[in-house]
C-alpha positions, 0 to 999 in steps of 0.5 A: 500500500502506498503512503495515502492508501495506509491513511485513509485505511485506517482513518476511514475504511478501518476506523476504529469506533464506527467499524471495530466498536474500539475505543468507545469509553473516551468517545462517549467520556468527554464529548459533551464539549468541543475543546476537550474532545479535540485535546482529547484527540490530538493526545490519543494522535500524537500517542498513536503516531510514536507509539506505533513508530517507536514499536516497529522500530524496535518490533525486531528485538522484543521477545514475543513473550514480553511484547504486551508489556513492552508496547504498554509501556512504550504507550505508557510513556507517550500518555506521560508526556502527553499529561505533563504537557496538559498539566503545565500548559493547560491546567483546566483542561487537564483538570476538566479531562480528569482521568481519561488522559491516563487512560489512553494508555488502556485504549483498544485502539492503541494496542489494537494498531501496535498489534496489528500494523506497528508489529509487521511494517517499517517506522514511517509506515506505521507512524502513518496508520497511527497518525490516520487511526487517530485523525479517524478517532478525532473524527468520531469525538468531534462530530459528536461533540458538535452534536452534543455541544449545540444541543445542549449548551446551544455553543461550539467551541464555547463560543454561543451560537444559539441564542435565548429563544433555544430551549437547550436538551439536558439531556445532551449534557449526560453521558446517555446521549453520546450512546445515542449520537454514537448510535445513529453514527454508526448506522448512517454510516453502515446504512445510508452511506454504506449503501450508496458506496456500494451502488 
């Protein structure tokens, strides 16, 4: 495969929440608004992309009984970096993320790309499905997060789009709705779409 073909395979064709269902707790966690789903993705982007490099790179001299843990601890040590910088540059974001910055290193989709792709292809190749997976990642949480932000703060990216005469949904606000959202994602996705793909 080429360069783009990778990309868009694993931004789109293999997307890892509308076609594997991976990596839905953070997606559903934190899309209530704009700004956080979009830090949220950069970090899990910027996780994925050197993590996947940095276990091809060394994929040659990690005895294959070890290799969970090493590749978790390669992860690990990119969601440190990625928690110190949100920590000391931007603190009510950190704060406002909690522990779901820590817990990319628990992320399906991570592990699930290191196993599947960093494991068998060079550094660059891999850095590219990691950067792809995590822009299709990013993709998911913001159009939920658009969704979600509209409807129930009547903003986007906090900035007021919706003025008083809107009657803002609560219920986009609570957790319940991003399942909804996610829900009818992925059935546009494999139902109107797939099936105007397919013609």
């Amino acid at each position: 495969m080429t360069k783009k073909e990778i990309f868009i395979n694993s931004a789109f064709k293999e997307n890892a929440i509308w076609s594997q269902i991976l990596g839905i707790c953070s997606a559903l966690a934190v899309t209530n608004l704009m700004m956080n789903s979009l830090v949220m993705g950069l970090g899990v982007i910027f996780t994925l992309a050197l993590s996947s490099s940095t276990i091809s790179l060394i994929r040659d001299l990690i005895p294959k009984r070890v290799r969970m843990m090493v590749q978790t601890l390669i992860i690990a040590s990119y969601v440190i970096i990625v928690d110190l910088i949100l920590k000391a540059y931007m603190p009510q974001m950190s704060k406002a993320l909690g522990p779901y910055i820590g817990l990319i290193i628990t992320n399906c989709i991570i592990m699930g790309r290191a196993e599947a792709f960093a494991g068998k292809n060079p550094p660059l190749d891999s850095m590219i499905d990691g950067i792809g997976a995590g822009v299709g990642y990013t993709v998911v949480l913001m159009v939920i997060a658009t969704i979600r932000e509209l409807f129930g703060f009547g903003s986007l990216f906090g900035i007021q789009i919706l003025g008083e005469w809107f009657t803002r949904w609560s219920i986009m606000v609570m957790a319940p709705s991003a399942f909804f959202v996610l829900a009818v994602l992925i059935w546009i996705i494999h139902g109107p779409i797939a099936a105007k793909v397919g013609k």
